[in-house]
N, C-alpha and C positions, 0 to 999 in steps of 0.2 A: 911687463906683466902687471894687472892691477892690484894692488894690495887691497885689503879691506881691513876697518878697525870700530871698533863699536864704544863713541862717547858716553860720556854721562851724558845723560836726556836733559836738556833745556826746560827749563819751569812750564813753558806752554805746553809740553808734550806730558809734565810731569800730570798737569791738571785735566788736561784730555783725558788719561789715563787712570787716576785716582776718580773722576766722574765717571767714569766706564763700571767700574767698580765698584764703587757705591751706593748704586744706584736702585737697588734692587725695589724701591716701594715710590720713586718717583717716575715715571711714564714720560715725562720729556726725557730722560736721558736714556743713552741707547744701548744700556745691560740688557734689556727688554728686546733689542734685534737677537733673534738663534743665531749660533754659528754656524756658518755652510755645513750643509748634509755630509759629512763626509764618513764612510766606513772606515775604519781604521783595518780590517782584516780585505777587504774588497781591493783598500789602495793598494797594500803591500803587494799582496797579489800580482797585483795590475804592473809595479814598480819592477818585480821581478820578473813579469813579460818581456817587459819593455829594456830591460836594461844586462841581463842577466848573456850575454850571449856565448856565456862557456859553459851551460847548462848547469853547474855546480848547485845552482838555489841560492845562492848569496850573491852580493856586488861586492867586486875589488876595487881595488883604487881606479884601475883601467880604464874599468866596465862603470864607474863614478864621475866619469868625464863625460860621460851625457847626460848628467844628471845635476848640475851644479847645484840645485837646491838641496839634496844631500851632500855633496862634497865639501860642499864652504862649512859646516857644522856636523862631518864626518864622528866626531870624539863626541857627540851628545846622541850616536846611535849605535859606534859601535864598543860597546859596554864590557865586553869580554874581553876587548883591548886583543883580539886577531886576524885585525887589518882588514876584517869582513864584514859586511853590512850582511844579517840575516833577513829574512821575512816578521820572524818576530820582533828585530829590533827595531823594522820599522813600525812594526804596530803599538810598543812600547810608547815612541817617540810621538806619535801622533795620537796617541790617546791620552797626553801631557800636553802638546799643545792644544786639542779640544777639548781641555777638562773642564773647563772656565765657561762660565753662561757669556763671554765678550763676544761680538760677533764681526764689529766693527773696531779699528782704531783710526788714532791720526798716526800717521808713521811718517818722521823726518830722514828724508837721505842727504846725506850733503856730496860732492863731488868735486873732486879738487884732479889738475891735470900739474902733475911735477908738484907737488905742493900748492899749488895757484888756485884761487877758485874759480870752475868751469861755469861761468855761466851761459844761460842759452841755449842750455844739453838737454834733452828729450831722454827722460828717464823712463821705463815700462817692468813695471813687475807683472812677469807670465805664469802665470800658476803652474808648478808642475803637473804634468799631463795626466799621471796617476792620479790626481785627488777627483778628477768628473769636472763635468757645468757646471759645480755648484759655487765652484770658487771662479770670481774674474778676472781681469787685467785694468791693473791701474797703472795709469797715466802722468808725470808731470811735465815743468819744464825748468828748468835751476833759474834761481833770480841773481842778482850780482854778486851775491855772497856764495854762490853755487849751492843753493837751498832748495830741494826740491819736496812737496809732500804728494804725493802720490794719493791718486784715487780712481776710483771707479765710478762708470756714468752716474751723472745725478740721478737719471729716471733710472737707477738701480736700488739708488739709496730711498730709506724712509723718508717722505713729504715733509718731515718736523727738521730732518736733518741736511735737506739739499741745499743749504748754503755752508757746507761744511765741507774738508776732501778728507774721505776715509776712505780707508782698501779692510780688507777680510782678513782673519786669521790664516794663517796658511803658508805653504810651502812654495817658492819663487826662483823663477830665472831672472836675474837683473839685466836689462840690454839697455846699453846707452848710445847714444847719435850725438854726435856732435863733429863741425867739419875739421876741428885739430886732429881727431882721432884718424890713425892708419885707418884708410878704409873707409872713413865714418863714421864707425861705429865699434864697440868693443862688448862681447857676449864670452858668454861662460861663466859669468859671477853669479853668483845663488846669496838669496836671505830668504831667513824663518820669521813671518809674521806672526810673535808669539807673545800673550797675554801675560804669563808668568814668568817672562824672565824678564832683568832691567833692561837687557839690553835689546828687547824685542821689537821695539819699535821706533830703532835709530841704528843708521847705518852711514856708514863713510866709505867712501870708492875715490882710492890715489890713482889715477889712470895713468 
């Protein structure tokens, strides 16, 4: 099973991330991108469509298994601490990750197989299906240090920033491919591309 663990953020991430932020009256930098359209009461909604199949209105752990972008950060939604994801607690949770004018980050994954680092692995952040088109899928590939930054197509990004890899705030399935892995490939892992917390935008996966 993959374990997942969340570094202290690397200087180049730190500085991505303090320019995201401060940037409120300078126009080259990209506090000035919105963040993906997302409703926070539309998503849940939509979250308990899709996920909800014992009709109760809440997710269990179960029913959290097709959902890895909530499972992997379970304890930052359900707040009443009764092993249930409600509708409001996702609309709590997601109106804390778009509270922030960011629209864009850089986000470091790194990827290690047995301890090792994987390189040469196809990493894909898949937006959870509940948040709409407005959020997209970013793309890397690990370099030798099994480092990956993920991003979404250039002709997605703003013209000032297409020599950059950023992904969107938001809610994710991690899927990685690599030929060590059973299968090829190993899915189910979830991360929160998230402005406000340290650990939003650095992620580690022991495969």
């Amino acid at each position: 099973m993959a374990t997942i663990s969340f570094p202290r953020r690397t200087g180049s991430v730190s500085v991505a991330l303090i320019s995201l932020l401060i940037a409120g009256c300078n126009p080259s930098t990209t506090s000035r991108v919105k963040p993906p359209e997302v409703d926070s009461r539309t998503a849940a909604a939509e979250a308990i469509r899709l996920y909800d199949t014992n009709g109760d209105g809440s997710l269990d752990e179960s029913e959290l298994a097709a959902c890895p972008a909530i499972k992997s950060h379970r304890e930052r939604y359900d707040k009443d601490g009764n092993r249930q994801v409600s509708p409001d607690e996702i609309v709590q949770r997601l109106d804390s990750i778009y509270s922030t004018t960011v629209g864009l980050l850089e986000v470091q994954c790194t990827l290690t197989r047995r301890g090792r680092p994987l390189s040469d692995a196809t990493v894909r952040f898949i937006p959870a299906p509940f948040l709409g088109d407005a959020v997209q899928t970013a793309v890397a590939t690990t370099n030798s240090s099994g480092v990956a930054t993920p991003s979404i197509p250039a002709d997605l990004l703003p013209e000032r920033l297409r020599n950059l890899q950023m992904m969107q705030v938001g809610l994710y399935a991690v899927e990685i491919e690599h030929s060590s892995l059973p299968g090829g490939a190993v899915k189910g892992l979830g991360f929160e591309v998230d402005p406000t917390r340290r650990d939003g935008t650095t992620a580690r996966f022991d495969l």
